[in-house]
C-alpha positions as a Markdown table, in Angstrom:
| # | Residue | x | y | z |
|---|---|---|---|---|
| 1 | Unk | 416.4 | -32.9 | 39.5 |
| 2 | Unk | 419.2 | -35.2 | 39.8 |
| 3 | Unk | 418.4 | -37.9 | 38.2 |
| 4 | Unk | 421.4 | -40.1 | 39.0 |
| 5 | Unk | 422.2 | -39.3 | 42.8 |
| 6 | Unk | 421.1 | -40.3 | 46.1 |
| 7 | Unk | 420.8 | -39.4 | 49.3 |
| 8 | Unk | 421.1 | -42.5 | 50.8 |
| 9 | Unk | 424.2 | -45.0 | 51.0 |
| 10 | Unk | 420.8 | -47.4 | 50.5 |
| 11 | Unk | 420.6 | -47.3 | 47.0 |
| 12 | Unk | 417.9 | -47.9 | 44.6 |
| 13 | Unk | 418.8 | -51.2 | 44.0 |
| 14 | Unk | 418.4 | -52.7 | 46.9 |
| 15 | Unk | 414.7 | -51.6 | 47.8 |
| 16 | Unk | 413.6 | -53.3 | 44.6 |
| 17 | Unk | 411.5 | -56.5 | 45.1 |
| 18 | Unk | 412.9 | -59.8 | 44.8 |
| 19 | Unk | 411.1 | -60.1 | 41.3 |
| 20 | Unk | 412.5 | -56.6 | 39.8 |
| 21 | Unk | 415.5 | -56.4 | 37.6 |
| 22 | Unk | 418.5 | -54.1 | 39.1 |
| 23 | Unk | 419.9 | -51.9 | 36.8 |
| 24 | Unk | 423.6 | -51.0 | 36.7 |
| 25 | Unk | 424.9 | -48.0 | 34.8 |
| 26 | Unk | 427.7 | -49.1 | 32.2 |
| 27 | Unk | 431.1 | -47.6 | 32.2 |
| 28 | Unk | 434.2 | -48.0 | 30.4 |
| 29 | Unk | 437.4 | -48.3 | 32.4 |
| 30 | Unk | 439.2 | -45.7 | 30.0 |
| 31 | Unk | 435.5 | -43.1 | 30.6 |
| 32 | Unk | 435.7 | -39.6 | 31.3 |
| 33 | Unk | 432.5 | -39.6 | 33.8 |
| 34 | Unk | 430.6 | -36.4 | 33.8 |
| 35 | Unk | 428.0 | -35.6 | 36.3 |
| 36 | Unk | 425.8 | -32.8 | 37.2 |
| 37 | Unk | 424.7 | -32.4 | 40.5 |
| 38 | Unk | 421.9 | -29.9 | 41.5 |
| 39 | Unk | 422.4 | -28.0 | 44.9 |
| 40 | Unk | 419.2 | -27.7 | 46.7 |
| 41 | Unk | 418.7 | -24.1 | 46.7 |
| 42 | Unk | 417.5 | -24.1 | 50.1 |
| 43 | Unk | 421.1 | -25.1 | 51.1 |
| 44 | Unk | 423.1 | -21.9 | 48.9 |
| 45 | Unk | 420.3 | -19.3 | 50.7 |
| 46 | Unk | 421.1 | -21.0 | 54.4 |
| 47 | Unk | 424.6 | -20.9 | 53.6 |
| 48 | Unk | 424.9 | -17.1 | 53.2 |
| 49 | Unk | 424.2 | -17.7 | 49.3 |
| 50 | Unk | 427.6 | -19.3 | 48.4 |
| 51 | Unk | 428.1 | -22.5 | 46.9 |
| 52 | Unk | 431.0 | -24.7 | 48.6 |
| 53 | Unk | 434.2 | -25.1 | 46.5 |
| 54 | Unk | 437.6 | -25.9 | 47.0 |
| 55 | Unk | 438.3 | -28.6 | 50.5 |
| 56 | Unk | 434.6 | -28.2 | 51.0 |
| 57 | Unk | 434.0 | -30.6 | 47.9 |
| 58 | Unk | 435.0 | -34.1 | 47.7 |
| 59 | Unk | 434.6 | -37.0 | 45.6 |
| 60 | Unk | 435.6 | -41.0 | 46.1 |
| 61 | Unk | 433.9 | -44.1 | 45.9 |
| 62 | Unk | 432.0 | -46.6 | 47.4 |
| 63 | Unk | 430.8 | -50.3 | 47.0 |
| 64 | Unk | 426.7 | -50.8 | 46.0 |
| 65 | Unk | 426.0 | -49.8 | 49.9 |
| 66 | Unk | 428.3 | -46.7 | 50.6 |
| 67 | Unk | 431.2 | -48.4 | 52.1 |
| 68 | Unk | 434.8 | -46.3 | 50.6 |
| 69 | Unk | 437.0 | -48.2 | 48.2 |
| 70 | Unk | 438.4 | -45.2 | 47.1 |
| 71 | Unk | 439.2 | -41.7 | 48.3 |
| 72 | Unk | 439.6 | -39.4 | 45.0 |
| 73 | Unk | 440.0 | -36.2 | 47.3 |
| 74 | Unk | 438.5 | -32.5 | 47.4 |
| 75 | Unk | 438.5 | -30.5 | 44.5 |
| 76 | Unk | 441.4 | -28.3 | 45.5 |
| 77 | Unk | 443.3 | -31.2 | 45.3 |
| 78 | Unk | 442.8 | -31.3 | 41.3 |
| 79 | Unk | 442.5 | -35.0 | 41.1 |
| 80 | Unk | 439.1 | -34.4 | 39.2 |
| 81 | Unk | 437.6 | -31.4 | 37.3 |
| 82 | Unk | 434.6 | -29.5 | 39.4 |
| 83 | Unk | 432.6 | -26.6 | 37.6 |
| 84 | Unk | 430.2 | -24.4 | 39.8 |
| 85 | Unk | 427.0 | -22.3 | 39.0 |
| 86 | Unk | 425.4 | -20.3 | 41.0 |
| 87 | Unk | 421.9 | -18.6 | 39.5 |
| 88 | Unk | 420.2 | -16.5 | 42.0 |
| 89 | Unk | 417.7 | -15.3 | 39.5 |
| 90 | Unk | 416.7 | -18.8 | 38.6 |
| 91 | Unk | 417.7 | -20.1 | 41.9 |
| 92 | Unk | 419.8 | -23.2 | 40.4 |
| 93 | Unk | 422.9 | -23.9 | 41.9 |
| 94 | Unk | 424.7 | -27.1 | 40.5 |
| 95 | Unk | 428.5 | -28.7 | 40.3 |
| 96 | Unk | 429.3 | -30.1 | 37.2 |
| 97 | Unk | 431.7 | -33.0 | 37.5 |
| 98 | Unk | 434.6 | -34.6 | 35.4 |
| 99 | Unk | 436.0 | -37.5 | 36.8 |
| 100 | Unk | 438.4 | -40.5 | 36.2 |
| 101 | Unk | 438.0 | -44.1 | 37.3 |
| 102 | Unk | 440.8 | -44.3 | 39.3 |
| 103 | Unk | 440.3 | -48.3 | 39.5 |
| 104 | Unk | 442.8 | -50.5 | 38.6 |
| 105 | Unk | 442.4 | -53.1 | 36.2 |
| 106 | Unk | 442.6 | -57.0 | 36.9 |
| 107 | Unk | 446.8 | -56.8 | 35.3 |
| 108 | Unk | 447.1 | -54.0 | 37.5 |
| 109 | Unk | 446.9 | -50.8 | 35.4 |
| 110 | Unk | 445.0 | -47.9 | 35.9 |
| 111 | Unk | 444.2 | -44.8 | 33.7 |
| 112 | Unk | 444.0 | -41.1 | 34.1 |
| 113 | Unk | 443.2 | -39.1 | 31.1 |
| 114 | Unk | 445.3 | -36.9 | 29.1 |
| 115 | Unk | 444.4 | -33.9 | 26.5 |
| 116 | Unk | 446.0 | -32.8 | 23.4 |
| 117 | Unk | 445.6 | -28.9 | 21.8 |
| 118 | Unk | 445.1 | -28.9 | 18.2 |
| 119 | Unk | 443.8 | -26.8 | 15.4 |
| 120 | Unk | 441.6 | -27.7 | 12.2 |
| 121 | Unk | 443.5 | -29.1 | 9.5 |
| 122 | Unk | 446.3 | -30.5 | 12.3 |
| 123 | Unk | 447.1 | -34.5 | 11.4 |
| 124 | Unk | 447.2 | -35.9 | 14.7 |
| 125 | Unk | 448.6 | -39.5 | 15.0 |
| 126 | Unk | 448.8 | -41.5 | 18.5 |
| 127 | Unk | 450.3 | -44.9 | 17.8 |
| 128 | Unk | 448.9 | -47.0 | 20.9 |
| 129 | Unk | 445.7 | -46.1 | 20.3 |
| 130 | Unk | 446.1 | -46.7 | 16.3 |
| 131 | Unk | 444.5 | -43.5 | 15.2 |
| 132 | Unk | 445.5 | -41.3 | 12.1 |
| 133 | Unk | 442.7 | -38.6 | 11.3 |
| 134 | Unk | 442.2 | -34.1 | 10.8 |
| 135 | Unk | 441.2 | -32.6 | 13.1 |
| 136 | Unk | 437.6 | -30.5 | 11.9 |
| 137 | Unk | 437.9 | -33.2 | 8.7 |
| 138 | Unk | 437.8 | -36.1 | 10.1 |
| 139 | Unk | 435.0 | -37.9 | 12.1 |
| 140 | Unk | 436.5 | -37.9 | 16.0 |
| 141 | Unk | 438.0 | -41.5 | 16.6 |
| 142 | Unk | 435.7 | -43.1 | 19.3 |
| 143 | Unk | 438.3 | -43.7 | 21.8 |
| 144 | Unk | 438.9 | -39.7 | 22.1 |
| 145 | Unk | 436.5 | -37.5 | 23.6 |
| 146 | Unk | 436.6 | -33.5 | 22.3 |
| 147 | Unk | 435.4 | -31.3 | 25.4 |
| 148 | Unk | 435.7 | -28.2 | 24.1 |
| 149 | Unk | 436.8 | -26.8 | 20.4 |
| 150 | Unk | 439.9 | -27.9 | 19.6 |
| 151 | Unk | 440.8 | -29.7 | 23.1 |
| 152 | Unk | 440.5 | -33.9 | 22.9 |
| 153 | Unk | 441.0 | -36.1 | 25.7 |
| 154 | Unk | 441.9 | -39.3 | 25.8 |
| 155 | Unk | 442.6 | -42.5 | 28.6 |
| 156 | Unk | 446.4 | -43.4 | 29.3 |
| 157 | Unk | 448.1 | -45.3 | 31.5 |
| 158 | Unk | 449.7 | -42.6 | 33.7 |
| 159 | Unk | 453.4 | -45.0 | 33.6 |
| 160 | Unk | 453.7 | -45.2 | 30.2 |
| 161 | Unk | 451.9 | -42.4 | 28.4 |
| 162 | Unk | 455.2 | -39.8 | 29.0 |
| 163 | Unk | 457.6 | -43.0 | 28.3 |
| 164 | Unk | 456.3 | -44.9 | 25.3 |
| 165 | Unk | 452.7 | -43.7 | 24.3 |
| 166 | Unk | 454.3 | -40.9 | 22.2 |
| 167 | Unk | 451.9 | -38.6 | 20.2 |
| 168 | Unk | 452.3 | -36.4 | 17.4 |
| 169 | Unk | 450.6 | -33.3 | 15.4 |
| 170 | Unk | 451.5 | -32.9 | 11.8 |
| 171 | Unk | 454.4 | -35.0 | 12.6 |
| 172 | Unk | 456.0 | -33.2 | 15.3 |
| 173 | Unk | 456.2 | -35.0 | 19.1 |
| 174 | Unk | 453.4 | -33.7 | 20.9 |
| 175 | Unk | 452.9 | -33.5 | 24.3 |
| 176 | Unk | 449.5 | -35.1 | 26.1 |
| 177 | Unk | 448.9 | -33.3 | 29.2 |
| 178 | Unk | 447.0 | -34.4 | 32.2 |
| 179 | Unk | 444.0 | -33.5 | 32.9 |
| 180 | Unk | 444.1 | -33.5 | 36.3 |
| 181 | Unk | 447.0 | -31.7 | 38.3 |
| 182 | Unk | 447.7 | -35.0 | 40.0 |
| 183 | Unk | 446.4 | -39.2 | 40.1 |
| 184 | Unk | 444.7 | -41.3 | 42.2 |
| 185 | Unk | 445.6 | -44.9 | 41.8 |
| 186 | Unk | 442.9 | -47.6 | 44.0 |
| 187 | Unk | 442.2 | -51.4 | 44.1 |
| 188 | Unk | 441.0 | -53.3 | 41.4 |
| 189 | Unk | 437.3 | -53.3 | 42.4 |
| 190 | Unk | 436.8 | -57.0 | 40.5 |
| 191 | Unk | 433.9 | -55.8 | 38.3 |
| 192 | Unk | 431.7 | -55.1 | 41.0 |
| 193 | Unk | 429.0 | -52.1 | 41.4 |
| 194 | Unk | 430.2 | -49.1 | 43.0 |
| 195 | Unk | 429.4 | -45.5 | 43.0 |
| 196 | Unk | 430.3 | -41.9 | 43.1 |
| 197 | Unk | 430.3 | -40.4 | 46.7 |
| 198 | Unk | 429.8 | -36.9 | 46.9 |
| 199 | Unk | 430.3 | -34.6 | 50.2 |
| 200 | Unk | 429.3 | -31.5 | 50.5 |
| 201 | Unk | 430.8 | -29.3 | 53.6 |
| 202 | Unk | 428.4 | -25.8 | 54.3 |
| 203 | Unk | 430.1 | -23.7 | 56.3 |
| 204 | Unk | 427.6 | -21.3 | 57.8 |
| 205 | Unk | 425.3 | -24.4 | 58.5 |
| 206 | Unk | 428.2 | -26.3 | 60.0 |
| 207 | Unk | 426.9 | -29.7 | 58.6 |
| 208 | Unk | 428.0 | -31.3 | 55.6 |
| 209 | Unk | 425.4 | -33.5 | 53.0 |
| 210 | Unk | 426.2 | -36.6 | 51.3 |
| 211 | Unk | 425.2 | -37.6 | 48.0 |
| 212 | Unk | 425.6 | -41.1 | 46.1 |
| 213 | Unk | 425.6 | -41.8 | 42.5 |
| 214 | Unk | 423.3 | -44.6 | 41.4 |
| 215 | Unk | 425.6 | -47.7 | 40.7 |
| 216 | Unk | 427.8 | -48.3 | 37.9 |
| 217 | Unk | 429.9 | -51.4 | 36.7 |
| 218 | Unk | 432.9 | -51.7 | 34.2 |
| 219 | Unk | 431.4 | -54.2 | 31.6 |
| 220 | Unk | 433.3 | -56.3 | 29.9 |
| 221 | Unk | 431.1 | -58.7 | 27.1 |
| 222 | Unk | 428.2 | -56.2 | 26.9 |
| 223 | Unk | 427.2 | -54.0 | 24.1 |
| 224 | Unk | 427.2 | -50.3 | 25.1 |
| 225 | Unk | 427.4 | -46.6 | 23.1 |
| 226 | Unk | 429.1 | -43.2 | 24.3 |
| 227 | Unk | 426.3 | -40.4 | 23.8 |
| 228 | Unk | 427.5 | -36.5 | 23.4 |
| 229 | Unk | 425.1 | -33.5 | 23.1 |
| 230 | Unk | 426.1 | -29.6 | 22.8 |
| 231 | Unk | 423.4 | -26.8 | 24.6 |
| 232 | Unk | 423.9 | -23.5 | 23.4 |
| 233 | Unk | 425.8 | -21.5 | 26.6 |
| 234 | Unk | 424.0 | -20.2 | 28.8 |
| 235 | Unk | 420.8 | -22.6 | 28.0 |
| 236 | Unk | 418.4 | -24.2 | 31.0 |
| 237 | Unk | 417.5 | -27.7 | 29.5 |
| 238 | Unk | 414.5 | -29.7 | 30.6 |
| 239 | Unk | 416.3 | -31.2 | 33.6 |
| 240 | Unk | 416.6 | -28.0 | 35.0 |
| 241 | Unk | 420.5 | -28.3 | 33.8 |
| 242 | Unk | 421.9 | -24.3 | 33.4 |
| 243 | Unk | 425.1 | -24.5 | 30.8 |
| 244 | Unk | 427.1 | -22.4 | 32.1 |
| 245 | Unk | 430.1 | -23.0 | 34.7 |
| 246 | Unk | 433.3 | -21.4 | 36.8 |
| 247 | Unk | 436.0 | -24.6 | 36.8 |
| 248 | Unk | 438.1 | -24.8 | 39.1 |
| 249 | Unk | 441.0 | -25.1 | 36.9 |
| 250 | Unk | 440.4 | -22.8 | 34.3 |
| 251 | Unk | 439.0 | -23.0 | 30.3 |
| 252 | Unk | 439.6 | -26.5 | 31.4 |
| 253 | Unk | 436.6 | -28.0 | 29.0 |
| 254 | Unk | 433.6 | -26.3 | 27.8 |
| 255 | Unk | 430.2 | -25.9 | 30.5 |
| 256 | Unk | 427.6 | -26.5 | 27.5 |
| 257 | Unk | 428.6 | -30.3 | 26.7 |
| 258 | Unk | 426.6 | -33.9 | 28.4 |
| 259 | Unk | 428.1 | -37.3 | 28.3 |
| 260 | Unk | 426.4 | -40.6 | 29.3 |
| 261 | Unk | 427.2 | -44.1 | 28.4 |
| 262 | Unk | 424.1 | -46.4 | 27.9 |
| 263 | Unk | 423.5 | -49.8 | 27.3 |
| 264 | Unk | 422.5 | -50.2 | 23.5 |
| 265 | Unk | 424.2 | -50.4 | 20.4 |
| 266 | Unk | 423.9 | -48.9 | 16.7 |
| 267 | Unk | 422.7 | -51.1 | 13.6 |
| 268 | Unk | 423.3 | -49.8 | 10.2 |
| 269 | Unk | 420.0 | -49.5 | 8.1 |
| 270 | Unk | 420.1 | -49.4 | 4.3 |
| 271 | Unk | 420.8 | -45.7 | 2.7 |
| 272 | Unk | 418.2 | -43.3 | 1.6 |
| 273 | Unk | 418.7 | -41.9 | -1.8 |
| 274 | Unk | 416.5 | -39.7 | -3.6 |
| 275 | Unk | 416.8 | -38.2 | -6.9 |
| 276 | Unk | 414.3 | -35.1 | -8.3 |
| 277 | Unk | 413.9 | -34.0 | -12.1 |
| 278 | Unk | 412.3 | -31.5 | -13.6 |
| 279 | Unk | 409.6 | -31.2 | -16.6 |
| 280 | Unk | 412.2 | -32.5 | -19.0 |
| 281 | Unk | 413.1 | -35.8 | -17.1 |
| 282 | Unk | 416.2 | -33.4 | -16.4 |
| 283 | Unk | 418.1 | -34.8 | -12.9 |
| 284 | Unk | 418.8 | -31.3 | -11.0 |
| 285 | Unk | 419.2 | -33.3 | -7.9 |
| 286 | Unk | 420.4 | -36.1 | -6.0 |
| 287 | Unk | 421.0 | -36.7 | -2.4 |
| 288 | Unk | 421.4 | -39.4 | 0.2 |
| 289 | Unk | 421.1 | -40.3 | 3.6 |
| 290 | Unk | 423.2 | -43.0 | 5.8 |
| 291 | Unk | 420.6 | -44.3 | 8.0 |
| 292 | Unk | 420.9 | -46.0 | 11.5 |
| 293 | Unk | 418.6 | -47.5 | 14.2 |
| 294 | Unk | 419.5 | -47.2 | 18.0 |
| 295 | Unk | 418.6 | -49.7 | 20.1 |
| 296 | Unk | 419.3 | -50.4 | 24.0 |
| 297 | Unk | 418.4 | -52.7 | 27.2 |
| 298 | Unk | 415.2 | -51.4 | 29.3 |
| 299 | Unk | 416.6 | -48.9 | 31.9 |
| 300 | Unk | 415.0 | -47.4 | 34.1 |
| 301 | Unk | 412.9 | -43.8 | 34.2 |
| 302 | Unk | 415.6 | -41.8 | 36.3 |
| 303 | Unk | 417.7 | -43.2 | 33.3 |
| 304 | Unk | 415.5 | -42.4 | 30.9 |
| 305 | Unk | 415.0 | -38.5 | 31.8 |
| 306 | Unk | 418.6 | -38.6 | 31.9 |
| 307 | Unk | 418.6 | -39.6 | 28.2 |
| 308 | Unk | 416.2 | -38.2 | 26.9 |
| 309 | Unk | 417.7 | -34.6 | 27.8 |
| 310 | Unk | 421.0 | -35.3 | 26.0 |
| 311 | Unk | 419.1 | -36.5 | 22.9 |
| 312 | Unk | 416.9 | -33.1 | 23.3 |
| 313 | Unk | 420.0 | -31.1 | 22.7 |
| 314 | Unk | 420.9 | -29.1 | 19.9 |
| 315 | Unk | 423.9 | -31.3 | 18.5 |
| 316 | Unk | 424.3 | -34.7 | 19.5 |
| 317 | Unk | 426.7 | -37.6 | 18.7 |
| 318 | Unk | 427.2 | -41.9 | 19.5 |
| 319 | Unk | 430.6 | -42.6 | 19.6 |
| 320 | Unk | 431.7 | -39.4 | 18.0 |
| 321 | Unk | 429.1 | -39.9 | 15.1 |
| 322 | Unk | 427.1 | -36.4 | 14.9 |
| 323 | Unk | 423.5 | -37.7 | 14.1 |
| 324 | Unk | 420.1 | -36.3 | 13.5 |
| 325 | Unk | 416.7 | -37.5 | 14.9 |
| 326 | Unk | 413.8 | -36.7 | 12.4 |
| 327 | Unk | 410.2 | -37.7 | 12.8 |
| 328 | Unk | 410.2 | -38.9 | 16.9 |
| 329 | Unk | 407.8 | -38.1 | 19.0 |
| 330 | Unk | 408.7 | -41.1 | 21.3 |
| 331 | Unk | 411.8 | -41.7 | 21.6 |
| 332 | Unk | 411.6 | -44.4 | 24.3 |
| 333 | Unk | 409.1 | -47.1 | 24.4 |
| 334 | Unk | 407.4 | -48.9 | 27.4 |
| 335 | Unk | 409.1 | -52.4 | 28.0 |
| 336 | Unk | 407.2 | -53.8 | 31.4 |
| 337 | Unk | 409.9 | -56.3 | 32.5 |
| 338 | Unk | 410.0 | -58.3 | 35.8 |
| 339 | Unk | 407.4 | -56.3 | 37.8 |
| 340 | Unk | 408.9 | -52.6 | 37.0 |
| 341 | Unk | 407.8 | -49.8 | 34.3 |
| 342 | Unk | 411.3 | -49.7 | 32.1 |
| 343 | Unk | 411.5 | -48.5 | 28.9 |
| 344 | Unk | 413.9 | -49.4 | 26.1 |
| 345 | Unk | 415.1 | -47.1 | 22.9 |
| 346 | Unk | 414.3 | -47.9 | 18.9 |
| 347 | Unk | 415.4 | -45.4 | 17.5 |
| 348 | Unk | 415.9 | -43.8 | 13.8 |
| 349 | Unk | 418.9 | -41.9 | 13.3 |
| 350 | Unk | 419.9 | -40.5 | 10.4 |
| 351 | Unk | 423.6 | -38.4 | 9.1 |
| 352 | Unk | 423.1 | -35.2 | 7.4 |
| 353 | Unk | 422.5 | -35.5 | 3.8 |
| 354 | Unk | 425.0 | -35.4 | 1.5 |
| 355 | Unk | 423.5 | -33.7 | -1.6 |
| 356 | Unk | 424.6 | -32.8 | -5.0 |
| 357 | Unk | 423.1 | -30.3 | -7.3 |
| 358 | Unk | 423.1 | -30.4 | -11.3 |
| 359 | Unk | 423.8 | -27.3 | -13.3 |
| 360 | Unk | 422.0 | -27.5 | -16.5 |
């Protein structure tokens, strides 16, 4: 199931009716874009039962109909980070993708993305993102993303983030290392759609298949959250997703870990407390609960399966908040807009419960 590729440089978008509502996937310019892509199995077994790696995998974009704006490279290149499974038994071959947005912005600066290696209890300070937490105390400022224990990543400008952007770790300089063993720097794509090209070369076939994401846009004035969920290793999901993963450069980031940005945003509901005595009017305990709602824009269904598998996973997070979903049999609900079936989130969240116990 991939849920946001194609097949087609004719996208979605434009087969809708004239009365239908496109919908554009929201980015960031400063994202670290994950995506899974599931190989059709038929393709491995053809192929002698490999999976392509190395110059037989490249990535770049297009505009909304599949014409290149930007060539990122293969994945030898290590201009973006490509994971591999290969599942005989289950017969699930997928690549799991880390990408940048090599797209310049409209002052003409572009971002690659940069991690740091710290331990719990480490003070970690980076001044030009204005961020001053501990590590494993702290909750994860939003504009870093952790992917793996005790790796975080953050968005640089690849000029100034070794001259002027300096970091430190318990107050010793600390160097912020790219991600990628080299940059890619294209156009300023003027805050249009484009999408994530994919081309896959088979060797014993001797053809090669192309894939397109689904569009995306960098938006600007529009509300939009960062989701995070954790599989245990080694798990299938219900999207037919297998955690597990060879990268290509090595212990790069953990295989187990999903990252989407939607469009929606978090309100803050008032707190739960609740207090329990005994026969005696004795109070032996009292806890309480910081409560939130979750609400987006209608999206799509391929979005919503999409979703709805990252907020199925065993640990989850918006914007580096870790938050629980209790009592939610729906987590979507049906919003019938301009001719199409879409649905739209409204959602209960809650934190775990801080609770305090009373000694008589």
């Amino acid at each position: 199931m991939n849920n946001l590729w194609e097949n087609s440089n004719i996208q979605a978008n434009c087969l809708i009716c004239n009365n239908d509502s496109p919908f554009i996937m929201p980015l960031k310019r400063t994202d670290l874009v994950a995506l899974r892509f599931q190989i059709p199995y038929q393709n491995v077994i053809n192929n002698g039962g490999g999976v392509p790696i190395g110059a037989n995998v490249s990535l770049s974009l297009t505009d909304e109909i599949g014409n290149n704006i930007c060539t990122i490279g293969a994945a030898n290149s290590g201009k973006f980070i490509l994971g591999v499974t290969n599942d005989a038994t289950n017969y699930i071959a997928e690549y799991q993708i880390y990408a940048p947005i090599p797209l310049e912005d409209e002052i003409g600066v572009y971002y690659s993305h940069y991690y740091l290696d710290v331990a719990v209890g480490d003070i970690v300070f980076i001044p030009s993102l204005d961020v001053n937490f501990i590590y494993g105390v702290d909750q994860l400022p939003s504009s870093l993303i952790e992917v793996k224990a005790g790796r975080i990543v953050r968005a640089g400008d690849p000029i100034s983030i070794n001259v002027t952007d300096n970091a430190t770790i318990n107050g010793t300089p600390a160097t912020q290392v790219l991600l990628y063993s080299s940059t890619t720097n294209c156009d300023f794509e003027n805050f249009d759609c484009f999408r994530y090209r994919l081309r896959v070369s088979f060797t014993t076939l001797g053809s090669a298949e192309i894939y397109y994401t689904k569009p995306f846009r960098i938006e600007r004035c529009t509300e939009s959250i960062h989701l995070e969920a954790q599989y245990p290793s080694d798990t299938i999901d219900c999207n037919g997703y297998k955690h597990t993963s060879s990268f290509n450069i090595s212990n790069i980031v953990d295989s187990n870990r999903l990252f989407i940005r939607i469009p929606a945003d978090m309100e803050r509901e008032p707190n739960e407390i609740k207090k329990s005595y005994n026969s005696k009017c004795y109070n032996f305990k009292a806890e309480k609960i910081k409560r939130h709602r979750m609400k987006s824009d209608p999206m799509p269904e391929w979005m919503v399966d999409e979703v709805e598998n990252i907020l199925m996973a065993q640990t989850i997070s918006v914007e580096n908040l870790p938050v629980l979903i209790e009592d939610a049999s729906n987590i979507f609900q049906n919003s019938d807009i301009n001719g199409q079936n879409y649905q739209n989130i409204d959602l209960p969240l809650s934190q775990c419960k801080c609770e305090n116990v009373f000694v008589c």
